[in-house]
BAFINU-205762 format. One record per atom (N, C-alpha, C): x, y, z. Coordinates in steps of 0.001 Angstrom, whole numbers, plus 500000, padded with zeros to 6 digits. Atoms other than C-alpha are relative to their C-alpha. Layout:
! residues N
XYZ ...
This chain:
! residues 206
499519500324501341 505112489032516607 501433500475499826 498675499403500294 508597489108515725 500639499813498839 499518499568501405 508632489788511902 499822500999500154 499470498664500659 508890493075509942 498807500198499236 501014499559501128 505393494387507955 500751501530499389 499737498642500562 506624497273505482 499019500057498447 501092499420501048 503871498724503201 500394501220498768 499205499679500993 504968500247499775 498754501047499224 500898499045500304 502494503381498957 500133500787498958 499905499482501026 501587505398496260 499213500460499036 500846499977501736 499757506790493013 499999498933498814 500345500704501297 498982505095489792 501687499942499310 499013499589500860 502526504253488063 500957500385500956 499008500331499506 504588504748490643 501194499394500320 498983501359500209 506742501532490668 499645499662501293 500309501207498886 505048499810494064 500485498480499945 500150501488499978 505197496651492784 501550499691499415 498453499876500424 508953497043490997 501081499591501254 499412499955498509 510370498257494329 499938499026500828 500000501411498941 508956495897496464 500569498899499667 499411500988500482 510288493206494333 501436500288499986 498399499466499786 513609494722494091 500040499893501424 500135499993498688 513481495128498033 500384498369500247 500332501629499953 512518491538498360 500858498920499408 498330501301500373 515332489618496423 500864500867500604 499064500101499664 517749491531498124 499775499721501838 500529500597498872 516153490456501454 499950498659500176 499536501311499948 516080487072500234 501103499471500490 498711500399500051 519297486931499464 501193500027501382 498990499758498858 520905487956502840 499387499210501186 500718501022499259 518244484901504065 499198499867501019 501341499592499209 515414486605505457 498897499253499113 501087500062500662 511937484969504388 499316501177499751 500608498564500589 510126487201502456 498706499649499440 501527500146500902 506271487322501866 499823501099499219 500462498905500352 505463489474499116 498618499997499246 501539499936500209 501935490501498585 499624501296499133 500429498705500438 499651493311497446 498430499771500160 501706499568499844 496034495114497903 499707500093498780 501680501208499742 493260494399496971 500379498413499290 499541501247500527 494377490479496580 500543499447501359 498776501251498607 497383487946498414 498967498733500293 500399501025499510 494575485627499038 498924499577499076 501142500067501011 491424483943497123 499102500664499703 501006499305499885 489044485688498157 500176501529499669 499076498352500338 491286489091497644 499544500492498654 499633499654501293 491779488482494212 498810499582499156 501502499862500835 487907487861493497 499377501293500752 500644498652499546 487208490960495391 501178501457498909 499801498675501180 489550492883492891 499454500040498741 501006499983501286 487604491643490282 499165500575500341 501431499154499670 484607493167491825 501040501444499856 499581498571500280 486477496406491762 500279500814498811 499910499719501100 486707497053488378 498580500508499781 501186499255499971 483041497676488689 499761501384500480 500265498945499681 481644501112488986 499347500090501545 500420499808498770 480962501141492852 499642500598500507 500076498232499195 479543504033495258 501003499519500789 498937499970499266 481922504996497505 500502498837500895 500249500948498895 480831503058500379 500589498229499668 499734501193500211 480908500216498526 501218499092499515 498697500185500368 483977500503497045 500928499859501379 499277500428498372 485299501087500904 499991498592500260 499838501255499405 484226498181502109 500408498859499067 499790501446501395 484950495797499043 501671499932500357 498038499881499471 489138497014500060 499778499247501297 500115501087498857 488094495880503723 499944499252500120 499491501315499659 487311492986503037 500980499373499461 498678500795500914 489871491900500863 501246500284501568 498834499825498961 492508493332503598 499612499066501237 500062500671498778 490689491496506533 500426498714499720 499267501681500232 491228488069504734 501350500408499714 498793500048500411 494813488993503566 500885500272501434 499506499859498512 495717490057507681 499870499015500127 500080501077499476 494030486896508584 500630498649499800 499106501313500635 495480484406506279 501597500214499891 498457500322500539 498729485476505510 500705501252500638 499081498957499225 500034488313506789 500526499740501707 499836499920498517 499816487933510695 500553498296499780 498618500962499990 501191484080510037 501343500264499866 498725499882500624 503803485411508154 500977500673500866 499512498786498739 504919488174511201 500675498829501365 499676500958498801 504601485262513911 500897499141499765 498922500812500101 506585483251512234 501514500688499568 499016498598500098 509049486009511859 501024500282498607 500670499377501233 508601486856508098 500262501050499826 500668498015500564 508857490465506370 499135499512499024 500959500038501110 506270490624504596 499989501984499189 500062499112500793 506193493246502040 498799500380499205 501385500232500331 502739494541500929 499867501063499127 500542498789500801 501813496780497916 498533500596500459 501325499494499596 499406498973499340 499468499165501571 500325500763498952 497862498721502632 498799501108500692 501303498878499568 495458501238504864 500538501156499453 499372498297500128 497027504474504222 499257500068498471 500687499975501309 495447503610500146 498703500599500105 501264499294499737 492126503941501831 499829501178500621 500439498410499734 492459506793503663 500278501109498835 499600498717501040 494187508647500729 498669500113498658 501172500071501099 491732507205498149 498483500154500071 501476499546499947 488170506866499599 499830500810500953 500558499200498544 488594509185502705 500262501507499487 499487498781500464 490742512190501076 499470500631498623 500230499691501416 489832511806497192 498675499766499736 501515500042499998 486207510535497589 499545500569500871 501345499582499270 485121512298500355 499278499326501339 500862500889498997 484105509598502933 500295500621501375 499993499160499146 483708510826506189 501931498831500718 498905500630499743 487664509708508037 500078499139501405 499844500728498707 487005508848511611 499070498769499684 500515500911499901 484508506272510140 501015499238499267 499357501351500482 486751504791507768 501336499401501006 498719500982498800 489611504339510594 499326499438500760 500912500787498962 487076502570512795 499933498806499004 500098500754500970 486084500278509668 501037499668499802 498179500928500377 490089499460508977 500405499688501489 499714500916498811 490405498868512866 499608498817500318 500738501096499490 487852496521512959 500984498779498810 499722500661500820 488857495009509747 501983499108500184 498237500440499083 492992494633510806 499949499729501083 499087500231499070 492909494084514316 500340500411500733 499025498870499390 494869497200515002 501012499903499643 498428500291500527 497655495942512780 500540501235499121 499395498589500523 500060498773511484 500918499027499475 498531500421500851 503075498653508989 501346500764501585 499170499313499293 506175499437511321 500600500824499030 499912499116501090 506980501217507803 499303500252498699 500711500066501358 505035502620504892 501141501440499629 499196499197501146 507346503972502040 499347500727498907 501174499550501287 505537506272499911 500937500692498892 499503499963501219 506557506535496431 499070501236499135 500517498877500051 506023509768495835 500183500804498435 499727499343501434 505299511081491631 498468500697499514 500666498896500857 503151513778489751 499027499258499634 501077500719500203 499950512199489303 499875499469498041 500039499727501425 500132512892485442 500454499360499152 498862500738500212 503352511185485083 499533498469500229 500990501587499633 501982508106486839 498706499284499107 501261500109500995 498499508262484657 500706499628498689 499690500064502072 500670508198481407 500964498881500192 499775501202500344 502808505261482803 499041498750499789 500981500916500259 499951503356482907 499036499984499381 500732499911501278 498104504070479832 499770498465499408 500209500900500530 496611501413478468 499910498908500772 499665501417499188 497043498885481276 498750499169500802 501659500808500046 493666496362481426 500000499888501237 500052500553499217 494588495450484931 499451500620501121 500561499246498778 493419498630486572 498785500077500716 501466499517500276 490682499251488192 499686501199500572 500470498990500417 488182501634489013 500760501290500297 499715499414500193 490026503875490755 501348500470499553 498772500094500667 493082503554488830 499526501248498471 500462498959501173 490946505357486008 499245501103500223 500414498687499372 489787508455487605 501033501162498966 499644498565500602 490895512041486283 501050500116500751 498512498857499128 493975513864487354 499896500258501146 500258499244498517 492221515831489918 499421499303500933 500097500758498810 491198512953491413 501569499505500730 498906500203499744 494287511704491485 501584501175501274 499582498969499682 495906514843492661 499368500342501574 500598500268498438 493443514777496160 500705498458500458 499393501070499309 495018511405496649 501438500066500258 498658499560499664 498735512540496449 500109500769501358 500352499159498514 497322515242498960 499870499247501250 500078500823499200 495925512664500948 501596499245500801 499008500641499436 499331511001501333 500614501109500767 499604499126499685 500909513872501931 499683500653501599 500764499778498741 498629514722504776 500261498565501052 499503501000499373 499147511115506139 500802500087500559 498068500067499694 502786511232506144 500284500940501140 500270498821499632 502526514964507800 499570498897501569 500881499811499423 500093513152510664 500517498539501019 499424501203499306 502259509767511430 501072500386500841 499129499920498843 504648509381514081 501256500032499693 498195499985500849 508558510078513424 500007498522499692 499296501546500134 510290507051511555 498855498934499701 501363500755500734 506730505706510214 500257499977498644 500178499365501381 506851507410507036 501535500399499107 498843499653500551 509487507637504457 499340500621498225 501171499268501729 508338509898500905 501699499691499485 498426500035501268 511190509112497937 499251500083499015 500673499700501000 510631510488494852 500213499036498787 500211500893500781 509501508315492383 500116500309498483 499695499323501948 510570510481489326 501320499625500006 498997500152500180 513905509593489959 500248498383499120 499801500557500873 515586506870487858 499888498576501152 500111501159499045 514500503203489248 500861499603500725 499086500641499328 517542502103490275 500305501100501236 500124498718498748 517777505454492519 499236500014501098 501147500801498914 514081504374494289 500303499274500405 499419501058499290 515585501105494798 500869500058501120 498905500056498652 518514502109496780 498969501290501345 499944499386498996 516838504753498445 498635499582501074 500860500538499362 513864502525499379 500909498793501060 498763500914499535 517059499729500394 500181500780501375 499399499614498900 518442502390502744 498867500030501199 500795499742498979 515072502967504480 499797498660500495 500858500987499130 513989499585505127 501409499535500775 498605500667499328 518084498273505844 500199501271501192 499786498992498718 518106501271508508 499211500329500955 501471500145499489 514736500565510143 500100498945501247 500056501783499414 515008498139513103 498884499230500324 501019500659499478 512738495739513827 499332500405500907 500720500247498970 510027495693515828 498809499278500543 501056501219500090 507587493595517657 499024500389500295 501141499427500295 503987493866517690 499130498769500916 
């Protein structure tokens, strides 16, 4: 494959979906194709499996309900989008599940990376940017916002094991995987300093 996958990580309220869009028109513009997506969704079947997520799930079930949504969104659109040499830009990607149902729920970890191998492939981001803010801060930008689901409405201290989680991620990836920018800073500040990481990143093929 000789596109670019970069995965855009994070807490509740962060600006994932801001960034990446910011990212993404100025990627356009210098006449790169640009797929931009996001978890749990990008495809039909995605975005009736995030409706199921709004439901109160057990863990498990909540795991696998992200799996499958990600296995159709690799299959359909992502890995086209790479071969045909594409960035694709993805809100959220594995690193969500390990931080959310492996770190903050509890699920045991070597099963859920077996379960996201099977489910991807073995496909990796050549970058995940984690957008790194105070759980609290994040919870109170998104007050009120119908679109979340379940675990979008969890407590603090859940929230707060999933920051950990990243944290521990980031800590556990390989140099030049991982980039943390703080997401308290003023948007246009994330923007450039998400800009510099991906414009200083080179390609690679897969």
């Amino acid at each position: 494959m000789s596109g670019r996958f970069i995965v855009f990580e994070g807490g509740e309220g962060a600006g994932k979906t801001t960034v990446a869009a910011a990212v993404g028109r100025r990627l356009a513009h210098l006449g790169h194709e640009v797929v931009l997506t996001r978890e749990p969704g990008g495809t039909p079947a995605g975005e009736r499996v995030r409706a199921l997520l709004h439901e109160n799930l057990v863990p498990w079930g909540e795991a696998f309900a992200f799996l499958v949504a990600r296995a159709q969104i690799v299959h359909e659109l992502i890995r086209p989008a790479l071969e045909r040499g594409a960035t694709v830009l993805c809100d959220r990607f594995a690193a969500s599940t390990m931080a959310y149902q492996g770190h903050a729920r509890g699920l045991d970890m070597a099963t859920l990376r077996a379960a996201n191998m099977a489910a991807t492939g073995g496909l990796e981001p050549e970058l995940t940017i984690w957008l790194d803010l105070d759980p609290a801060v994040g919870l109170a930008r998104k007050l009120g916002e119908a679109e979340s689901i379940r675990t979008g409405l969890e407590a603090v201290a859940f929230h707060e094991r999933v920051r950990d989680g990243y944290r521990r991620l980031m800590e556990e990836a390989a140099p030049g995987r991982w980039v943390r920018i703080n997401a308290a800073q003023p948007l246009v500040e994330v923007e450039m300093r998400a800009w510099e990481a991906i414009s200083g990143t080179r390609p690679r093929g897969g």
